[in-house]
GUKELO-164944 format. One record per residue: residue in three letters; x, y, z of N, C-alpha, C, O in turn. Coordinates in steps of 0.02 Angstrom, whole numbers, plus 50000, padded with zeros to 5 digits. Layout:
alaXYZXYZXYZXYZ;...
END
This chain:
unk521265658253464521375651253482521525650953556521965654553580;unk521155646453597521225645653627522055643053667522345638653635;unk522405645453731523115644253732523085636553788522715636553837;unk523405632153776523435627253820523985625753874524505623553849;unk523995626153919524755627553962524675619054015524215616454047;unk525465616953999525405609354036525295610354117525665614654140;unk524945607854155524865607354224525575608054268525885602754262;unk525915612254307526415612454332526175605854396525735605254439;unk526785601554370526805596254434526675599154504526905604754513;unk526255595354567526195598154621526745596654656527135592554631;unk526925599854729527595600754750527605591654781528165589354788;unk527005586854800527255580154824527305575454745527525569754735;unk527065579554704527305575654638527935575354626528255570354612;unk528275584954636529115583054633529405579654668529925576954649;unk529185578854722529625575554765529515568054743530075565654733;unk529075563954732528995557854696529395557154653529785552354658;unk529415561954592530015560454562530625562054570531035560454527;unk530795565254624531525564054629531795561254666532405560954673;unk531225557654707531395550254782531325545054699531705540254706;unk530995544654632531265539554587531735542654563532115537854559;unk531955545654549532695546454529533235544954568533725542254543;unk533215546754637533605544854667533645538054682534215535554682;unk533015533454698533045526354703533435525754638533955522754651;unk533405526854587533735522354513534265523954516534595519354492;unk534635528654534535305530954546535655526154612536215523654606;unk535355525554658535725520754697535835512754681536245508254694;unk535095513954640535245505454611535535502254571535585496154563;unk535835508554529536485506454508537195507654507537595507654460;unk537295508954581537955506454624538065499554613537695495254590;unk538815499354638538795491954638538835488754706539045490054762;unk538495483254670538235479654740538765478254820538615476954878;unk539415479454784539895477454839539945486354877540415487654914;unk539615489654868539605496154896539145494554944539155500254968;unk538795491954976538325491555006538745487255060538415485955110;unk539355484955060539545479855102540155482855133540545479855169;unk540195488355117540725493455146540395499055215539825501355211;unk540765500155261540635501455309540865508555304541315510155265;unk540475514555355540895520655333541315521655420541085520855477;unk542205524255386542565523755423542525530455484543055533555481;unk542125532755526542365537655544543035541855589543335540155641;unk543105546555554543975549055597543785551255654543205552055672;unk544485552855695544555553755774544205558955785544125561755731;unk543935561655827543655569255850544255573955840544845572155835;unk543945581655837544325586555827544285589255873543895587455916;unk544725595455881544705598455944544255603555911543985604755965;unk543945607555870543585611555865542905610055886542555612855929;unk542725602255827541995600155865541955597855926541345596855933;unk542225596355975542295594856024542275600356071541935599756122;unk542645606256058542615614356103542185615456070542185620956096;unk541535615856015540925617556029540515614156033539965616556018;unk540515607756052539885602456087539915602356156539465599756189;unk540475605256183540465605356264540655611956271541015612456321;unk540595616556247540805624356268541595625256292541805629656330;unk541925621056267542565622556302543095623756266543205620656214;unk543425627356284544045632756228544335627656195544155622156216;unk544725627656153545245622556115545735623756144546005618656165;unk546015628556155546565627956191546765625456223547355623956223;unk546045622756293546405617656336546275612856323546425608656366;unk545895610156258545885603756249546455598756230546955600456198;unk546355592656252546915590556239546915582656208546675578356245;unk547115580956153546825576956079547375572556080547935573256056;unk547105567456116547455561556120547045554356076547035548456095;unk546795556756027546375549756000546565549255929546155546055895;unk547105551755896547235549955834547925548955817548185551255767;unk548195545655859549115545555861549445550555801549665549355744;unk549385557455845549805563055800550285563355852550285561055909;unk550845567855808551515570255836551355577555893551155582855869;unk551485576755967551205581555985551735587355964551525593155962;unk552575585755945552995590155956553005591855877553485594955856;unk552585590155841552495592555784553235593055709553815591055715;unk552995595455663553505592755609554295597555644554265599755701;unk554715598255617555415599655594555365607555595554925609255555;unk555555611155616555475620355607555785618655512555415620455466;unk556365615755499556495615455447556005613055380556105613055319;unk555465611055419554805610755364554585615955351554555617355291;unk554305621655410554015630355389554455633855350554205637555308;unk555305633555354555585636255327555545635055242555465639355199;unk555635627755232555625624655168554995627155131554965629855076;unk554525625855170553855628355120553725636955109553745640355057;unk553605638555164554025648155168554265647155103553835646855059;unk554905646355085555615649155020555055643854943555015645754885;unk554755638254969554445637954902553925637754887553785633154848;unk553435642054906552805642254915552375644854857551785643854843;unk552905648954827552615651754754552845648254705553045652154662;unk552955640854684553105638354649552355631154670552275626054637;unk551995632854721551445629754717550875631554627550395628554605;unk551195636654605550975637554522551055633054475550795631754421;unk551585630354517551805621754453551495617054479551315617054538;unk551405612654442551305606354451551785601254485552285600554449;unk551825597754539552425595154568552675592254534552275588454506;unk553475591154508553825587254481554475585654508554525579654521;unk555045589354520555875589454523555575586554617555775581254643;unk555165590554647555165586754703555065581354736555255579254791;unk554555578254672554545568054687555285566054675555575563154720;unk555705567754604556295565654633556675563854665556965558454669;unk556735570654703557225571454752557015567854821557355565054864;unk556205569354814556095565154892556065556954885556125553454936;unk555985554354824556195547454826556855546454814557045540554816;unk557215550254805557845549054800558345549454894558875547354918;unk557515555154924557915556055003557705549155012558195545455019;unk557355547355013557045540255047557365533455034557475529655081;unk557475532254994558155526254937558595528355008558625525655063;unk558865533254984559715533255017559435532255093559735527355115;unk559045534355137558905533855201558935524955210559345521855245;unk558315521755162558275516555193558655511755140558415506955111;unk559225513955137559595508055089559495505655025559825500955004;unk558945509354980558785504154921558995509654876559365514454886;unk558625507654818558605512154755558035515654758557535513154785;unk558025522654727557345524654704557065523554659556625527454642;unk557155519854635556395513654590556265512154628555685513754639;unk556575508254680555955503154719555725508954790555705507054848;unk555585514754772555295520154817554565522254799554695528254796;unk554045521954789553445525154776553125530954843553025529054901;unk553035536654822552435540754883552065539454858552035536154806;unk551505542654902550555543254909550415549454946550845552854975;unk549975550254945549685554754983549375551155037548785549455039;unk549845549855084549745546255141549585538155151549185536055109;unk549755534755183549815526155171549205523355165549255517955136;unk548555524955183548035524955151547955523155078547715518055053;unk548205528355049548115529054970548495524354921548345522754864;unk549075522354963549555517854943549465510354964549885505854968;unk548775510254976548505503655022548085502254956548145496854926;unk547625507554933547175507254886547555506454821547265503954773;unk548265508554816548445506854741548645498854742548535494954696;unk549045496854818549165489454820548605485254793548655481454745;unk547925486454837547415482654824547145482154765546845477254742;unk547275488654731546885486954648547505484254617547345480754568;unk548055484554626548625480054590548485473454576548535470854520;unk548275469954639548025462054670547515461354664547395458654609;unk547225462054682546255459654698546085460454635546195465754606;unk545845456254612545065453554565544595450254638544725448054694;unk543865451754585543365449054616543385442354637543335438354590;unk543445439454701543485431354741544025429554770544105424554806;unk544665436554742545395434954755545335434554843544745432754845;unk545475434854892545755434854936546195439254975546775440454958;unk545855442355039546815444555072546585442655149546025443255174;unk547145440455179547155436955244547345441755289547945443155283;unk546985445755347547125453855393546855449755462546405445555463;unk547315452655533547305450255578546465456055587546375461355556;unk545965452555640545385456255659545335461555659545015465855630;unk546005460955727546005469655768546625472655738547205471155752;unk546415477255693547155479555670546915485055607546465482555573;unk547075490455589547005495355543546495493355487546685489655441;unk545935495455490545695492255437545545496755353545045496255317;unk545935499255346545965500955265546185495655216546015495455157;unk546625490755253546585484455186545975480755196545635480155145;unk545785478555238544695472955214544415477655188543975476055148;unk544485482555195544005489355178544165489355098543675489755061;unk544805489055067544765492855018544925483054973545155482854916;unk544805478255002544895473554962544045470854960543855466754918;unk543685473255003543095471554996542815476854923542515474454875;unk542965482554928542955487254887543085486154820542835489554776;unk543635479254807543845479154738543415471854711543475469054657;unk542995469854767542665462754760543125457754780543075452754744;unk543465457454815543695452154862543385449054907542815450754923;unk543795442154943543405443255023543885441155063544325437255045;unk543825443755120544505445255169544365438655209543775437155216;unk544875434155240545165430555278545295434255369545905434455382;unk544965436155412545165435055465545345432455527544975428655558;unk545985434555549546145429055592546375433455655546645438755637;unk546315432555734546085434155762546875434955808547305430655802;unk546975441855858547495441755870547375437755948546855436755979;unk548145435755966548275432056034548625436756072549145439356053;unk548235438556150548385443156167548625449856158549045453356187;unk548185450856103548545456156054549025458755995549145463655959;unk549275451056012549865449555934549615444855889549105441655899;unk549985444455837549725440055768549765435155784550095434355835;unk549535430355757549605421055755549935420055681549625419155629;unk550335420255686550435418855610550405413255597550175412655540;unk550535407555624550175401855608549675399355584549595394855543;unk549095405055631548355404355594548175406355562547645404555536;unk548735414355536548615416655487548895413655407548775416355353;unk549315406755418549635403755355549085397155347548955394155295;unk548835395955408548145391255400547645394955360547375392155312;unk547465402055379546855404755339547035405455248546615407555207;unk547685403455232547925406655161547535400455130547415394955156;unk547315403355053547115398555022547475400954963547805406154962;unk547375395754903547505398754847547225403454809547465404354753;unk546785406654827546645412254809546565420654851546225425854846;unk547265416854903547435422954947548055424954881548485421654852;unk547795432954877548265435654863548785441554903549335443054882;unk548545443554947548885448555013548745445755076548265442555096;unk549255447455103549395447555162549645451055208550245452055215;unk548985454255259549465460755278549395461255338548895460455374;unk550215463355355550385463655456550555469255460550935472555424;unk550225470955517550265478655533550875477955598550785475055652;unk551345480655581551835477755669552515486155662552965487155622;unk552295490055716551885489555742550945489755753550575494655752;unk550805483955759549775486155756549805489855787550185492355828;unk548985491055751548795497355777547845493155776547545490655728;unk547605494055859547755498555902548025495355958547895497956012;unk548525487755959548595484256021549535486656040549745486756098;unk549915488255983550655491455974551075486755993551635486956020;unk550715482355976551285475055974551605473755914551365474855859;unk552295470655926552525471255852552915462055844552975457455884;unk553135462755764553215455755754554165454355748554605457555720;unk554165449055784554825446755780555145444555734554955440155695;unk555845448455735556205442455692556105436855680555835434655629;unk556335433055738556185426255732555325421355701555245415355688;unk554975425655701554455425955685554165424155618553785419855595;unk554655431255588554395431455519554815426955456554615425255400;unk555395425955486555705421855440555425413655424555585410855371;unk555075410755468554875402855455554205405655401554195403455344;unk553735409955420553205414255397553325413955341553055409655306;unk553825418755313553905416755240554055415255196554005417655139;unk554305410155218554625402955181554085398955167554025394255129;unk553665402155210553165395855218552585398655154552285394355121;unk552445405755141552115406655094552295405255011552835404454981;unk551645405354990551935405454906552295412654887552065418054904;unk552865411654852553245419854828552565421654785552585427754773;unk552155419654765551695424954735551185427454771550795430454734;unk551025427654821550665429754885551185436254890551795435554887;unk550825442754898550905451354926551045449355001550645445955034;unk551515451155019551505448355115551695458755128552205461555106;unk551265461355157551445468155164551425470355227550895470755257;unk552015472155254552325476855328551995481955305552135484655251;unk551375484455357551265492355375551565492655437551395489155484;unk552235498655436552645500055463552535506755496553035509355520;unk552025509855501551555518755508552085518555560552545522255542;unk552205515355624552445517555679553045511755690553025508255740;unk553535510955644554135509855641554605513755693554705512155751;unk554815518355664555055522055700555285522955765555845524855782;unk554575520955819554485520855880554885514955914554955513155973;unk555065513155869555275504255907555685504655937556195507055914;unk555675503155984556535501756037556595493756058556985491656101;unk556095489456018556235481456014556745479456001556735478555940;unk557415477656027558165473655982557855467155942558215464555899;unk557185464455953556985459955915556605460455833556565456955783;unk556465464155846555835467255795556385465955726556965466755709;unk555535462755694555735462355627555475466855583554885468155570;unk556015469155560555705475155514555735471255437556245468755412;unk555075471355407555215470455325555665470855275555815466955230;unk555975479655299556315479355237556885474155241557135471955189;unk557105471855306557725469955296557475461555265557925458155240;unk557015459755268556745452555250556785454255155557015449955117;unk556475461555129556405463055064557135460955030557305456154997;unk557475466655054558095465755067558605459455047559085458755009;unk558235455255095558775448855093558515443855036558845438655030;unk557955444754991557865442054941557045439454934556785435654893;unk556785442954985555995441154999555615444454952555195448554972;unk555715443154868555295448354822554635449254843554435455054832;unk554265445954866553575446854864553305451654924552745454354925;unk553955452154985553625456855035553885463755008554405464954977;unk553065470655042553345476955013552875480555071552305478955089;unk553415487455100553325488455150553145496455136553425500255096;unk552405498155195552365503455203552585506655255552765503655305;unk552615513855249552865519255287552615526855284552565530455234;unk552525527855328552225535955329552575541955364553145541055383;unk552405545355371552845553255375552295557255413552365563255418;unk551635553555444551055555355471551365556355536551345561955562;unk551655551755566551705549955629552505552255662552445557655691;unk553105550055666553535552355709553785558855654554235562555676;unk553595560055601554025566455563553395571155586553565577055580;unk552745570555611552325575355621551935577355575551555582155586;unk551945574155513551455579855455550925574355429550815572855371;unk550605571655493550005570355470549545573755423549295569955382;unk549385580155420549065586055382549165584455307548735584455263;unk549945582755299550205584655253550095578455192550335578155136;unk549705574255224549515566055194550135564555159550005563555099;unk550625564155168551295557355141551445553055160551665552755217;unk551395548555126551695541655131552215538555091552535542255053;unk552355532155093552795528955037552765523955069552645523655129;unk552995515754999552965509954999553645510154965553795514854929;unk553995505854974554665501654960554395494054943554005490854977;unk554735492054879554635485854837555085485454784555485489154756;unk554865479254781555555479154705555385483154656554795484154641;unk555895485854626555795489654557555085488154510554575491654508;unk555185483254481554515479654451554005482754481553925488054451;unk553515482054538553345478854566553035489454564552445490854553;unk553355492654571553435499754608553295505054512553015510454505;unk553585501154461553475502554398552725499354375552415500854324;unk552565495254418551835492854401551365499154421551075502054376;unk551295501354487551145506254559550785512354519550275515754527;unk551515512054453551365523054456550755520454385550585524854345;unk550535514954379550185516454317549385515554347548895513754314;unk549405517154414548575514954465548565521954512548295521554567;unk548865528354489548855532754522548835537954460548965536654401;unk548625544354490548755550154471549285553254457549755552654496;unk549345557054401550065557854396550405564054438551015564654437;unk550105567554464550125572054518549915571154586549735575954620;unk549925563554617549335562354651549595564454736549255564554787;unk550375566154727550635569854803550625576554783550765578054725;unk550445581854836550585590354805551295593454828551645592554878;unk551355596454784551945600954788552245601454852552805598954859;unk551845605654921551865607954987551985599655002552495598355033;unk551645595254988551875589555063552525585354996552805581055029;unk552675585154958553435585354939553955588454973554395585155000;unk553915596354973554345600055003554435597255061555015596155078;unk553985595855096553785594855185554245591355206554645592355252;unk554135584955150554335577455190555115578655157555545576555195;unk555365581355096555955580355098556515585655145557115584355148;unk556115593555190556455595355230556485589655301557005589155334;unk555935586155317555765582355356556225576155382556315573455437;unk556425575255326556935569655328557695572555345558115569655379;unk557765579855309558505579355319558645583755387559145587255381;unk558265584355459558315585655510558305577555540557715576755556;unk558515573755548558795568055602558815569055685558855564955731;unk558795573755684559135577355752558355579855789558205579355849;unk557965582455737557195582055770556835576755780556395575855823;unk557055572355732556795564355746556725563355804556245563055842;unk557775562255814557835559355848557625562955940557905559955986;unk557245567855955557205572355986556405570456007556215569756065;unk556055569955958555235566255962555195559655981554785557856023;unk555675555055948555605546055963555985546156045555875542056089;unk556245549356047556735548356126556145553056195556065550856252;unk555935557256176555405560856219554565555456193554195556256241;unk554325552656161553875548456149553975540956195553545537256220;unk554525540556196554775534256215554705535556288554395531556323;unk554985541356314554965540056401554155541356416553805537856452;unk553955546856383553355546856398552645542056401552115542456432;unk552955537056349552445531356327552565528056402552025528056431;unk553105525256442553205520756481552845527456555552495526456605;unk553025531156538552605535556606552005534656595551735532756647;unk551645535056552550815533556523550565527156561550135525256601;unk551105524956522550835515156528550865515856602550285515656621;unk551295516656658551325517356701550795519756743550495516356785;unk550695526756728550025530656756549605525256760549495522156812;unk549335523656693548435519456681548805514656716548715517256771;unk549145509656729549275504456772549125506056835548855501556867;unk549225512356870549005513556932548425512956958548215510157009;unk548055517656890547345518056904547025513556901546435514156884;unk547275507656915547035500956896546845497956815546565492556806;unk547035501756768546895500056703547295495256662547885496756652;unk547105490356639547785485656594547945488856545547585492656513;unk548515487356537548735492356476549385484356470549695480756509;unk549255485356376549815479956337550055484156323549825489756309;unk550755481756326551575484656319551555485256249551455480056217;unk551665492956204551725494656154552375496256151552745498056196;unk552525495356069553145497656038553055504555990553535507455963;unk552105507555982551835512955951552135518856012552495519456062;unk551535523655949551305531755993550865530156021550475534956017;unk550625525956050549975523956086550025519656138550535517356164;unk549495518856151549495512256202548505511156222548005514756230;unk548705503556224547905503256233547775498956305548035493956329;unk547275503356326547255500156420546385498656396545995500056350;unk546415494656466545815490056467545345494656550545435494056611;unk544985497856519544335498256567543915495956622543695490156617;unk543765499256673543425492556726542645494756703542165492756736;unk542585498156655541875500156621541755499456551542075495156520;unk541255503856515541235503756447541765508956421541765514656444;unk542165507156377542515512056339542235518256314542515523756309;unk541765516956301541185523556266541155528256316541285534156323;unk540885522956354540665530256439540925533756444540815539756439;unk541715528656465542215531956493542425537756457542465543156487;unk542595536856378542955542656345542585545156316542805547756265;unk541615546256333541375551456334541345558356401541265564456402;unk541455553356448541695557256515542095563056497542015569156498;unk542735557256472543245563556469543055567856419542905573456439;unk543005566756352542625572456306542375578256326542415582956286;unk542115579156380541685583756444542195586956468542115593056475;unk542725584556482543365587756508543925591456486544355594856515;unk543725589156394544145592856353544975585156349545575586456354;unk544785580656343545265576056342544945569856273544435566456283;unk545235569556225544895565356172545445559256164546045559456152;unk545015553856175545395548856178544995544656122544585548156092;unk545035536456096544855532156050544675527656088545075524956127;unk543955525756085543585520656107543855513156054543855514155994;unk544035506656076544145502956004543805499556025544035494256044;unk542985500856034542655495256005542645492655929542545486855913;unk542745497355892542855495855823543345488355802543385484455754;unk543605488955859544075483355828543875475955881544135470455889;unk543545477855896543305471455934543455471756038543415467356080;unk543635479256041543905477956112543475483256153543795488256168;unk542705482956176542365487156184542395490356265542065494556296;unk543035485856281543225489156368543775493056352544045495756401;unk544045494156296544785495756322544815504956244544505506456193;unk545245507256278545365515256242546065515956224546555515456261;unk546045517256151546725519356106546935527756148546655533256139;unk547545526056197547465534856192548365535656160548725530756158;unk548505539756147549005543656101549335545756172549085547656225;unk550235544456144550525548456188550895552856165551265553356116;unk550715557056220550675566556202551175566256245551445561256268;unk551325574756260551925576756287551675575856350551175572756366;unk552225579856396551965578256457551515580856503551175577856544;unk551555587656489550725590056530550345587656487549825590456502;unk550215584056438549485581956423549285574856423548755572056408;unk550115571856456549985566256483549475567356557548925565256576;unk549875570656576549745572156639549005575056656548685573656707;unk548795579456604548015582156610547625574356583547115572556612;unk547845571356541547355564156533547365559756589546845556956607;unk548195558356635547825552856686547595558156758547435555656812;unk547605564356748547125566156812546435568356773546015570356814;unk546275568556726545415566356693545245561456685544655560856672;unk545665555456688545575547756705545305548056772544735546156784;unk545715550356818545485548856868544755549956915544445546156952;unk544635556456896544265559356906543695556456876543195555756912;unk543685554256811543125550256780542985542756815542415540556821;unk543575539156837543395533256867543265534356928543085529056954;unk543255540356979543205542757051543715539757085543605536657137;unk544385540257057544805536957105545165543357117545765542157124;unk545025549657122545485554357155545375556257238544915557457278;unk546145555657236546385555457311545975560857346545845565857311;unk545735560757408545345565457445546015567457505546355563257535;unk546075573657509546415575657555546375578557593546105583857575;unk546575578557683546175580257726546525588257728546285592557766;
END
């Protein structure tokens, strides 16, 4: 008998069918995926020392507001002594570190939740709130993981546009509708490091409905040396159930790496939280981290006091060089360009100096740069200079 063998598909046949497989696979995403933007992070110093041949060592990574003086020595030690208990599954250490965090900032630990960084704790807010058509009201220029992740849940975001770099809250209680359900102020913002007043926030939210989310991202709290500044919790505090405030451990404790965060809210509110997360969803190592992290005060206070002079020497420098720069209460500061932002802090890139272009946020003259210690203040405004040709010639 003759044997019959099926025709092996030719190699542009496979590919036909798996450009249709793949078309049918994308087409059933959902449609609000298509309306999401992809976020990209700051440059590294690795890709950066091999796109321009230049060592890492002397590079110097001023575009993602990290801690240059880095976490607590009492963090290496802590993780060192428990490092072989990374075999368990984290448990006794969420405890204790919501229990460090309660007593730090005055509340209870119920109303304490972590994340793996304030990000993640943005995404459990938003699926808490948002149904599809709900609403959340976000100033333009300002962190965008909440439009991002409320567009994400089928929302649609409300923006309202900052004044000279600070909120309008006015226009932001004009943009509320009844089917705003969040509301979120970033103070200090990020990337203009303006922050919101007392006096400010109290007519603000009186003026909202208590069932409106009104949420302080607080990332760079810390930094504040405002006697005005209104900080959330103390508004939570005084009986404001509906506001609930974030905080991270990225920025003046140093362990960005280590992705921790936490939100403070009423009990309720924080017992809703753990049922939209993983039940392991912080690891063991950045538990340990953040609760050695906290009980050094003395390194804190050692980073916010050296950040602080250095920020006003910064601001200072780029003021020379003719650059505007708005008065921040962040690790940052954002100056205004007599060129394109891009150019410019591709220039420096060349130099081994990585700074943040924010056109992203609507400001395509002006650069987020991070303040670093002081020689790397100092290596950024003489690669400023040099990039704008304003260095002194000497005879």
């Amino acid at each position: 008998m003759k044997r019959v063998c099926a025709r092996r598909p030719r190699q542009d046949e496979r590919k036909a069918q798996r450009d249709t497989l793949r078309a049918d696979i994308l087409s059933s995403l959902r449609p609000v995926v298509a309306e999401l933007g992809f976020h990209p992070p700051g440059r590294c110093r690795n890709d950066v020392a091999r796109e321009f041949g230049i060592s890492k060592d002397v590079i110097v990574k001023l575009g993602s507001n990290e801690n240059p003086y880095g976490p607590s020595p009492r963090v290496a030690e802590a993780l060192v002594r428990h490092v072989m208990e990374l075999r368990y599954y984290p448990g006794d250490f969420y405890r204790q570190l919501r229990e460090a965090i309660a007593t730090s900032n005055g509340v209870q630990p119920s109303e304490v939740e972590i994340g793996p960084g304030a990000e993640a704790i943005i995404r459990y807010l938003t699926c808490l709130f948002i149904d599809p058509g709900d609403e959340s009201v976000v100033a333009h220029q300002t962190f965008d993981a909440p439009p991002w992740w409320t567009v994400a849940y089928g929302g649609r975001v409300a923006y309202v546009d900052l004044i000279n770099g600070r909120y309008d809250l006015d226009a932001m209680l004009r943009a509320s509708t009844q089917r705003t359900k969040m509301i979120w102020l970033c103070s200090p913002n990020n990337p203009t490091g303006s922050v919101l007043r007392q006096a400010q926030i109290g007519p603000f939210l009186r003026a909202i409905p208590t069932t409106t989310a009104v949420v302080f991202d607080q990332a760079y709290q810390e930094y504040v040396d405002d006697s005005e500044y209104g900080d959330g919790l103390d508004f939570l505090k005084s009986g404001h159930e509906n506001v609930i405030v974030l905080r991270t451990f990225s920025k003046a404790y140093g362990l960005a790496g280590a992705r921790l965060g936490y939100v403070i809210g009423t009990a309720g509110l924080i017992a809703k939280m753990e049922r939209v997360h993983e039940p392991f969803h912080v690891s063991h190592g950045a538990a340990v981290a953040g609760l050695a992290a906290l009980e050094d005060q003395d390194w804190l206070s050692m980073v916010l006091e050296n950040t602080r002079r250095e920020r006003e020497r910064l601001s200072k420098g780029l003021a020379a060089l003719g650059l505007g720069v708005l008065p921040s209460q962040a690790n940052f500061v954002l100056a205004k360009a007599p060129c394109s932002a891009e150019t410019l802090a591709e220039r420096l890139l060349q130099t081994g100096v990585i700074v943040r272009p924010a056109t992203k946020w609507g400001y395509p003259d002006c650069m987020r740069i991070t303040v670093g210690a002081d020689e790397q203040n100092s290596r950024a405004l003489e690669a400023l200079r040099d990039a704008l040709g304003q260095r002194e010639h000497h005879a």
